[in-house]
C-alpha distance (Angstrom), angle and dihedral (degrees) to the residues before:
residue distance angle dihedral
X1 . . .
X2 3.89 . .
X3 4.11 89.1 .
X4 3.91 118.5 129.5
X5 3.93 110.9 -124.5
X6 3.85 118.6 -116.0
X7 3.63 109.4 -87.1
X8 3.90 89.3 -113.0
X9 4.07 81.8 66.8
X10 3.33 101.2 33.3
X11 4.36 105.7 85.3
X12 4.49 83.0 52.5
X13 4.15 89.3 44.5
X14 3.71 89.9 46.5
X15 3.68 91.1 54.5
X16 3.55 97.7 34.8
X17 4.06 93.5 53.7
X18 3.95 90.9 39.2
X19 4.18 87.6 53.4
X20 3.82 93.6 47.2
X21 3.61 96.1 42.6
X22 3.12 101.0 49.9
X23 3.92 93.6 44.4
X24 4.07 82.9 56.1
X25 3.82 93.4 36.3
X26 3.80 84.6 60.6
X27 3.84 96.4 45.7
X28 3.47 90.4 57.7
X29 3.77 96.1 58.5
X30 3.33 89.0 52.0
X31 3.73 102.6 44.4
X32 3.49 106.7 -97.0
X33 3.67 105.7 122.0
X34 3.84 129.2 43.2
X35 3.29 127.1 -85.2
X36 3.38 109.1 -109.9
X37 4.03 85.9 51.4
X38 3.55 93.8 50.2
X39 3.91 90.9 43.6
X40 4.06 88.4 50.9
X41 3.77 92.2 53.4
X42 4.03 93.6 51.6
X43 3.27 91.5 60.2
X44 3.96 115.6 41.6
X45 3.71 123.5 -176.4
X46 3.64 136.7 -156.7
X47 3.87 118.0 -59.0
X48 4.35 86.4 23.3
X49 3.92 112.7 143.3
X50 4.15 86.5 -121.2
X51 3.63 130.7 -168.5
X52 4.41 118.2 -160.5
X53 3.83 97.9 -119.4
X54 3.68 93.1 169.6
X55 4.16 93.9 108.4
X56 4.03 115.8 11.0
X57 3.11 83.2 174.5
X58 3.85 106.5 76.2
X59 3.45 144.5 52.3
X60 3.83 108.0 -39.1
X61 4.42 114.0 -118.2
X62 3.19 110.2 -152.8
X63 3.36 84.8 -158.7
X64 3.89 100.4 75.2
X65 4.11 90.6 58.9
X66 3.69 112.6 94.6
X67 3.52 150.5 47.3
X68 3.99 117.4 -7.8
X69 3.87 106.9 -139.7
X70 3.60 103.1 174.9
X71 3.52 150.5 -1.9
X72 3.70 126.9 -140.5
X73 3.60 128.2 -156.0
X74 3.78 111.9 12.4
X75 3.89 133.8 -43.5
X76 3.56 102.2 -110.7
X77 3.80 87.0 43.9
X78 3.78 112.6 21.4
X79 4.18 118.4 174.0
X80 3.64 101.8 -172.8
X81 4.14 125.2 34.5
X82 4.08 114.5 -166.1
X83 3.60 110.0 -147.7
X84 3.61 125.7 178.1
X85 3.58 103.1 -155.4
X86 3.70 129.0 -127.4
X87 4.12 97.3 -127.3
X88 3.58 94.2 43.6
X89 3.94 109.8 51.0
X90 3.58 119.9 -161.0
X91 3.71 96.3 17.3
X92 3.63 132.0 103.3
X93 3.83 139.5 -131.7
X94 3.57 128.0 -155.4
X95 4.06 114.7 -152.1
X96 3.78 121.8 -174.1
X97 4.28 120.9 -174.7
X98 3.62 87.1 14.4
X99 3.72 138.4 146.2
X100 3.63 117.0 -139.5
X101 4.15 128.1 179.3
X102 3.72 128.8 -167.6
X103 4.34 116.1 -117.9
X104 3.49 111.8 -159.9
X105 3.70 114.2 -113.1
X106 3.67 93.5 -166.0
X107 4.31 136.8 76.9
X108 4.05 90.6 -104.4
X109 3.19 113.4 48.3
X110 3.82 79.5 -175.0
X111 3.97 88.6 61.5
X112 3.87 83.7 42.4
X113 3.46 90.0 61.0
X114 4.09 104.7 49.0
X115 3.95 87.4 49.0
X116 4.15 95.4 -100.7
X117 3.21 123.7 156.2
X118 4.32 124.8 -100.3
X119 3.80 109.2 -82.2
């Protein structure tokens, strides 16, 4: 399911991914998930549906929903995220001192979470 929607699709997708992850995002602060879901989501990886998360409080930027392509710097400690965002296909973003968490992209999030494959 890692495929980029046509740009016709993409502005509603954006929104639509941004809405639900954040919804989930904030569950799993707050407990509402499992563990190993909420674990997967703080810690995105390369070719993760992401969402920015680091101020939900602001302006929304389109621009930090999408694909993550790479990560600079280290894991634990990254200082630059490469997103390629959802409205804009084929481009690239470059985000420094930002917070990014993984949305899964698949029916389980569950399934998502352990590295399955979609259902």
């Amino acid at each position: 399911m890692n495929q980029t929607p046509p740009p016709d699709n993409a502005a509603a997708m954006a929104m639509t991914a941004y809405t639900l992850g954040r919804a989930l995002y904030t569950a799993a602060l707050r407990g509402g998930v499992s563990e190993t879901v909420r674990d997967r989501m703080m810690k995105p990886r390369p070719g993760d549906l992401v969402i920015e998360v680091t101020a939900f409080h602001t302006q929304l930027d389109p621009d930090g929903i999408g694909r993550l392509v790479s990560i600079q710097g280290t894991p634990e400690m990254p200082e630059r995220y490469v997103v390629e965002p959802l409205h804009r296909p084929g481009t690239q973003q470059g985000w420094r001192n930002a917070t990014f968490a993984a949305v899964p992209d698949q029916p389980s999030a569950e399934r998502w979470a352990e590295g399955g494959e979609p259902s």
